[in-house]
C-alpha positions in Angstrom: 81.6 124.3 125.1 78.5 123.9 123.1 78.8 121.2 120.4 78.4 123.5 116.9 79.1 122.4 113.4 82.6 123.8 114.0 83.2 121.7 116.8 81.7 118.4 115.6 84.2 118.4 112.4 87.6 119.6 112.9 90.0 119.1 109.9 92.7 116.6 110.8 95.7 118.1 112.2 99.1 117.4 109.6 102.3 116.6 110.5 105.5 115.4 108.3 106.6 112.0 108.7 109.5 111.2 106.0 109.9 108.0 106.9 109.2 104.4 109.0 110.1 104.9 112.9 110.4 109.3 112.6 107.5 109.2 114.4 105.5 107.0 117.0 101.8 108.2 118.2 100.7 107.4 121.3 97.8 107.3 123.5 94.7 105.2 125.4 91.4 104.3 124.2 89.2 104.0 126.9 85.8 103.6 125.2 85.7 99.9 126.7 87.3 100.6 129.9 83.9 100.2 131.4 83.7 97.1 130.5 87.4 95.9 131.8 89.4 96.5 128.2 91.3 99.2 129.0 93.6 99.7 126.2 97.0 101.5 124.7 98.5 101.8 121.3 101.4 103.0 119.3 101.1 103.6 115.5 104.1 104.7 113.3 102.8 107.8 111.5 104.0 107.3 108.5 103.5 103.5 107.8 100.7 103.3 110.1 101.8 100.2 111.3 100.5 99.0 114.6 103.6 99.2 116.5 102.0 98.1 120.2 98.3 97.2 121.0 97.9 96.0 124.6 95.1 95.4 126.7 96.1 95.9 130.5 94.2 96.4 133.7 94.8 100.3 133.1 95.8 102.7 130.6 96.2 105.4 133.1 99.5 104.0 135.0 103.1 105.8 133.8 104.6 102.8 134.5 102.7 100.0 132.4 102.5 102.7 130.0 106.5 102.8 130.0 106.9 99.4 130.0 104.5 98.9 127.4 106.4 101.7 124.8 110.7 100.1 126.1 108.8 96.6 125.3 108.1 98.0 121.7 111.4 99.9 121.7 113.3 96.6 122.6 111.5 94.3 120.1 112.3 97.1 117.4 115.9 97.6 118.5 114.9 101.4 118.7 113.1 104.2 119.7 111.3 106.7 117.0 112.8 110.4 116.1 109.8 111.8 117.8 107.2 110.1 120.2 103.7 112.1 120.5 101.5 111.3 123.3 98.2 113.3 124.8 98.9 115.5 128.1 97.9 113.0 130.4 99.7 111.4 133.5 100.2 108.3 132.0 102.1 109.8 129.4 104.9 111.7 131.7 107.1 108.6 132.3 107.6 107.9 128.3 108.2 111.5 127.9 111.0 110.9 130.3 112.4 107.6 128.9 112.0 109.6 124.9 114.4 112.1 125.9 116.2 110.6 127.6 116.9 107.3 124.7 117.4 110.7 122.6 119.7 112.4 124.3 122.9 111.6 122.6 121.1 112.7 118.8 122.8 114.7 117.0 119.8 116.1 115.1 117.4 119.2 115.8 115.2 116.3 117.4 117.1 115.4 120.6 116.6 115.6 124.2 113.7 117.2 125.0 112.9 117.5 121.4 111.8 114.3 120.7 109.0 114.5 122.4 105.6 115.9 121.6 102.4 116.4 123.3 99.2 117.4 121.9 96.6 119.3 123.5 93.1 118.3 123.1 90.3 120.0 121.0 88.4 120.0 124.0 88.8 119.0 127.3 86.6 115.7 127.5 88.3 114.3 124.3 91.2 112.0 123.7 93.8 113.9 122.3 95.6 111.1 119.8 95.4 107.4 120.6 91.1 107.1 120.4 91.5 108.8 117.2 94.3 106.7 115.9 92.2 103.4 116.6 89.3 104.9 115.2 90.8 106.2 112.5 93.3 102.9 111.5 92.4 103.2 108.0 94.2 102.6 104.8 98.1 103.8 104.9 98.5 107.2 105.0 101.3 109.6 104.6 100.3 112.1 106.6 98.8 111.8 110.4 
């Protein structure tokens, strides 16, 4: 895809988030992978609060990546309404546990419907997490 002005600046995308814990964002950064920091995060999207931040040996394994998101869910006695992740491997194990830790809700968010993956702008670009470290600025309402 050749890089034009309307590929360079892309308006943020918006989603609701009426509260702390609706919903958790989710992805690697691998900017310093090349240099042996491979590294995950989880943001609540409405507090922006940095809910995990771990540097592992990879980003790209479904299991650390699972184990990184029930460590989070354990310390905060609770998994999010809604988890969104990128379309990548490492994500389809927390998609699993998401729906499954939302299974019993009795809301239109349930099951299968508590989770969420994006789809990156383009195909060589992160599709949440490097744009959630990069962009951890002040608190927003809207992600």
């Amino acid at each position: 895809m050749p890089r034009t002005e309307s590929t360079l600046f892309k308006a943020p995308r918006e989603c609701r988030n009426p509260g702390p814990n609706f919903g958790w964002h989710t992805d690697g950064y691998d900017k310093l992978k090349p240099y042996g920091f491979p590294i995950h995060d989880c943001i609540d999207g409405f507090s922006r609060r940095v809910i995990c931040l771990k540097v592992s040996r990879t980003n790209n394994d479904p299991a650390v990546i699972a184990g990184f998101f029930l460590e989070a869910v354990e310390e905060l006695g609770g998994c999010p309404i809604i988890l969104r992740t990128g379309t990548g491997t490492e994500n389809t194990v927390i998609a699993a546990v998401q729906s499954y830790l939302r299974c019993d809700g009795q809301d239109e968010h349930a099951g299968a419907k508590a989770m969420f993956m994006d789809h990156p702008i383009q195909s060589n670009e992160s599709s949440t997490g490097g744009r959630l470290l990069e962009g951890h600025g002040p608190i927003q309402r809207s992600c």
